[in-house]
NUKOL-654478 format. One record per residue: residue number from 1; residue in one letter; y, x, z of N, C-alpha, C in turn. Coordinates in steps of 0.2 Angstrom, whole numbers. Atoms other than C-alpha are relative to their C-alpha. Example, Ala and Ser with C-alpha at 12.3 -4.5 7.8 and 13.67 -1.06 7.14 Angstrom:
// NUKOL-654478
   i aa   n_Y   n_X   n_Z  ca_Y  ca_X  ca_Z   c_Y   c_X   c_Z
   1  a    -6     4     0   -22    62    39     6     4     0
   2  s    -6    -4    -1    -5    68    36     5    -4     3
// end
This chain:
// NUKOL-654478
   i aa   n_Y   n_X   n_Z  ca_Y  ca_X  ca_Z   c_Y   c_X   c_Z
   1  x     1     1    -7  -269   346  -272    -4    -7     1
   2  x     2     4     0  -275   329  -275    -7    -1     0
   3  x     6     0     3  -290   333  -284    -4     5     7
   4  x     2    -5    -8  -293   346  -266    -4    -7     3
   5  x    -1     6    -7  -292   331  -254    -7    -4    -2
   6  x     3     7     2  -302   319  -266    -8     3     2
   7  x     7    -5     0  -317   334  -268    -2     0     9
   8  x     1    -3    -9  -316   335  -249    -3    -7     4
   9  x     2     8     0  -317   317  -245    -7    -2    -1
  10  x     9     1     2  -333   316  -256    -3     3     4
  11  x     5    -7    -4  -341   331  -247    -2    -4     7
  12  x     1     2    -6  -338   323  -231    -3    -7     0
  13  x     2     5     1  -343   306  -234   -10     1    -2
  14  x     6    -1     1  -359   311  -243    -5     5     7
  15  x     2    -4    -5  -363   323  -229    -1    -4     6
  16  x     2     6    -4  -361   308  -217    -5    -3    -2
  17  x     4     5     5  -371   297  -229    -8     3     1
  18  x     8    -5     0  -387   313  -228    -1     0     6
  19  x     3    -2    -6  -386   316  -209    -2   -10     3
  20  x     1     7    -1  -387   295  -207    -5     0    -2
  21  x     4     4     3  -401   293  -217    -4     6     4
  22  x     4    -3    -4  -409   309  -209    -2    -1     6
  23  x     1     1   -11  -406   307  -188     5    -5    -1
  24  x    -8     5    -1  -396   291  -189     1     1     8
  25  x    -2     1    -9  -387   288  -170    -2    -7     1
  26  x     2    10    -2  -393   272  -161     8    -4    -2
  27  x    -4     5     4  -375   266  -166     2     0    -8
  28  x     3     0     9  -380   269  -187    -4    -5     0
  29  x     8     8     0  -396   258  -184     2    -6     2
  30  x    -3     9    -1  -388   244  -175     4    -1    -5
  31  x    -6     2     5  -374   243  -189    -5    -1    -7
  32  x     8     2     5  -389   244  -202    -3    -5     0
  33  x     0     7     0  -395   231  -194     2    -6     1
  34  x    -5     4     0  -383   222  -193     2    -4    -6
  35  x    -2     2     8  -377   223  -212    -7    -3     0
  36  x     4     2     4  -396   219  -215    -2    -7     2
  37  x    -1     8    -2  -395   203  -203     7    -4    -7
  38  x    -5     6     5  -381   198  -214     0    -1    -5
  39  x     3     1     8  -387   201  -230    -5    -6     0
  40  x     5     3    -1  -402   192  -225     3    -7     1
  41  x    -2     3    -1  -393   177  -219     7    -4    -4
  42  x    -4     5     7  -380   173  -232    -5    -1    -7
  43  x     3     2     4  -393   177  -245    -5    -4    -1
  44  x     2     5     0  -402   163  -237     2    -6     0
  45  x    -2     3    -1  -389   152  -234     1    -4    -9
  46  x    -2     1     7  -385   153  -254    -6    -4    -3
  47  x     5     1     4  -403   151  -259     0    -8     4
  48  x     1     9    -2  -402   133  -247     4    -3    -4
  49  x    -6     2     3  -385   129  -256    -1    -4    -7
  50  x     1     1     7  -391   130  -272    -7    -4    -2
  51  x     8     6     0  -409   121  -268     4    -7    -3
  52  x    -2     9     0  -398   103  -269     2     2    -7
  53  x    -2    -1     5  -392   109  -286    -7    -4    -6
  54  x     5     0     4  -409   109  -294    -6    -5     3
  55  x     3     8    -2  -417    91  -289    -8     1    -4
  56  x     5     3     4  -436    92  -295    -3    -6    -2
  57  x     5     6     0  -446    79  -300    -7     0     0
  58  x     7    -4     4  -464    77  -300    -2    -7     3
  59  x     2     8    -1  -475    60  -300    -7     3     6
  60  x     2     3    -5  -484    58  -284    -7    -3    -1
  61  x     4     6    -1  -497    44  -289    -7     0     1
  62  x     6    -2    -4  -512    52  -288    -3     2     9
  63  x     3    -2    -7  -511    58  -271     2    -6     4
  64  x    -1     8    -4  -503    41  -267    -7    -3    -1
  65  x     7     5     0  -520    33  -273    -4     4     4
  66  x     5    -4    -2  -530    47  -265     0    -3     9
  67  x    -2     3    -6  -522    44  -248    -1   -10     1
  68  x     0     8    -2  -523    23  -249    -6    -1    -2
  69  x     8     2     0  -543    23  -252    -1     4     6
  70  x     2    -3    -6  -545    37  -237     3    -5     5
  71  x    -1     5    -7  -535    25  -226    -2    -8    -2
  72  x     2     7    -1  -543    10  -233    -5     2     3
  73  x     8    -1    -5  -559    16  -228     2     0     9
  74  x     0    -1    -8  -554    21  -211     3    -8     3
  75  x     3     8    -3  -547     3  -209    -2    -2    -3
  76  x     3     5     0  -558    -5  -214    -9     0     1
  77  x     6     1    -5  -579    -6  -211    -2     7     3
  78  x     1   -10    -1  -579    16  -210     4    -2     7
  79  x    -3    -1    -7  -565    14  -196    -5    -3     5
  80  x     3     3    -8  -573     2  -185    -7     1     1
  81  x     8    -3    -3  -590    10  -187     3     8     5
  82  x    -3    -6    -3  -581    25  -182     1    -1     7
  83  x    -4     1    -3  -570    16  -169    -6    -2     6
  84  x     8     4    -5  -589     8  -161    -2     7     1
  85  x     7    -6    -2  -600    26  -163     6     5     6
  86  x    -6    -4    -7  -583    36  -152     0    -4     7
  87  x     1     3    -5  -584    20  -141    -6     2     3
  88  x     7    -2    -2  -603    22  -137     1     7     1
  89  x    -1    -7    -3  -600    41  -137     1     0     6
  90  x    -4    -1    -6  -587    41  -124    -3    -1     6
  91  x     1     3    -5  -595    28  -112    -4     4     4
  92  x     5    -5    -2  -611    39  -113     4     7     3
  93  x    -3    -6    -2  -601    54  -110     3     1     8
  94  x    -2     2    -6  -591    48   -95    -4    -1     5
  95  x     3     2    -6  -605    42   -87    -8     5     0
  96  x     4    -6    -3  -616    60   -89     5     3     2
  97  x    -5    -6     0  -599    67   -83     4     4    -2
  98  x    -5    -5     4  -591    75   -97     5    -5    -2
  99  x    -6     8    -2  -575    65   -94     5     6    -5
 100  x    -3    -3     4  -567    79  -106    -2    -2    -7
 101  x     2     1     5  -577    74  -120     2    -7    -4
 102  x    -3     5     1  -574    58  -117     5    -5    -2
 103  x    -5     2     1  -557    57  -117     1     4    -9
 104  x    -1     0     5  -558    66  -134    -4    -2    -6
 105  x     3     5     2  -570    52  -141     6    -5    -1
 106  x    -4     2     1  -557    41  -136     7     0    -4
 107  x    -4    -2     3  -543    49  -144    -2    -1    -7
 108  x     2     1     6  -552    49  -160    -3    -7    -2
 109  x     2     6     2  -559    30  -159    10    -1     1
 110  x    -8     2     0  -538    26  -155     3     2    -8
 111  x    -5    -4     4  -532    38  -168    -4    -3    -8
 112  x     1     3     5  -544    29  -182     3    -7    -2
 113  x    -4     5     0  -537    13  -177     8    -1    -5
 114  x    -6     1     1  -519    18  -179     4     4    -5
 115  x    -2    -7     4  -519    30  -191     6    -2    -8
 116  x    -6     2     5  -510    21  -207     5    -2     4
 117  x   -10     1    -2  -496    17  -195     4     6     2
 118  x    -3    -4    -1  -493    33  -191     1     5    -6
 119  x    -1     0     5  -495    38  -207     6    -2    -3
 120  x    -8     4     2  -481    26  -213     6     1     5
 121  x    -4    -1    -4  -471    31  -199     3     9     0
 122  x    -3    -5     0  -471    49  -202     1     5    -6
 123  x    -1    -3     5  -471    52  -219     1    -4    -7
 124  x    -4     5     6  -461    43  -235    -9    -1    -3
 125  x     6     4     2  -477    30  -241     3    -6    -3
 126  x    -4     6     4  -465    21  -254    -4    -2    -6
 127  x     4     0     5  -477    25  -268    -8    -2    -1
 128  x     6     4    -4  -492    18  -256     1    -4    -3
 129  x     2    10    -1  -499     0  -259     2    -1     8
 130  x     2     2    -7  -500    -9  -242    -4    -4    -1
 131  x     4     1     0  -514   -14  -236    -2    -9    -1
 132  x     0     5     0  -520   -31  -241    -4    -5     4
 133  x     0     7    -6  -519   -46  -230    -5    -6    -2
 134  x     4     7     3  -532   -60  -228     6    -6     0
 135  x    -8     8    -1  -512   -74  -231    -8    -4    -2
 136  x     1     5     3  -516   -90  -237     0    -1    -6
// end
């Protein structure tokens, strides 16, 4: 009798399992996606968990040195050539009336100026030099 019910059980199940996968019902698909939002969602949460686990390391210093020559140059005679030719740009610009040119001349003489601070402001520069000062 057991061995009936169990053969029956299968039948049935498997036959819901082929008409699902054939003509699902809009409430098979949502439930589908559902499981596969949740699948998705703890097997990403895992993959975050286990990031902290495995710490890499890797040496930096090249692209530290790469980066503190591109911003020495911009501060120093390159930026304020830069900072003078977008001035002169501008002025000119503004005063044939392209006041949209202009203000993106500006931007670009401001943004040479201040650029290694925004730099050290928005991104870990422990491995930088800093720039050296005329002391005493």
């Amino acid at each position: 009798m057991k061995r009936e019910q169990l053969k029956k059980a299968y039948t049935n199940v498997c036959q819901k399992v082929g008409t699902m996968l054939v003509a699902p019902s809009a409430r098979q698909v949502q439930l589908m996606l559902f499981g596969l939002g949740a699948v998705l969602l703890v097997s990403g949460l895992t993959v975050e968990a286990s990031a902290y686990s495995n710490v890499a390391t890797y040496n930096d210093d090249r692209v530290a040195e790469a980066a503190d020559v591109i911003l020495t140059y911009i501060n120093g005679s390159f930026g304020a050539l830069v900072m003078i030719a977008c001035g002169v740009a501008a002025i000119l610009s503004s005063a044939f009336g392209q006041y949209r040119a202009a203000m993106g001349l500006m931007v670009v003489a401001v943004g040479s100026f201040i650029l290694r601070s925004l730099v050290n402001t928005w991104f870990d520069t422990s491995s930088m030099k800093e720039p050296a000062t005329g002391g005493n």
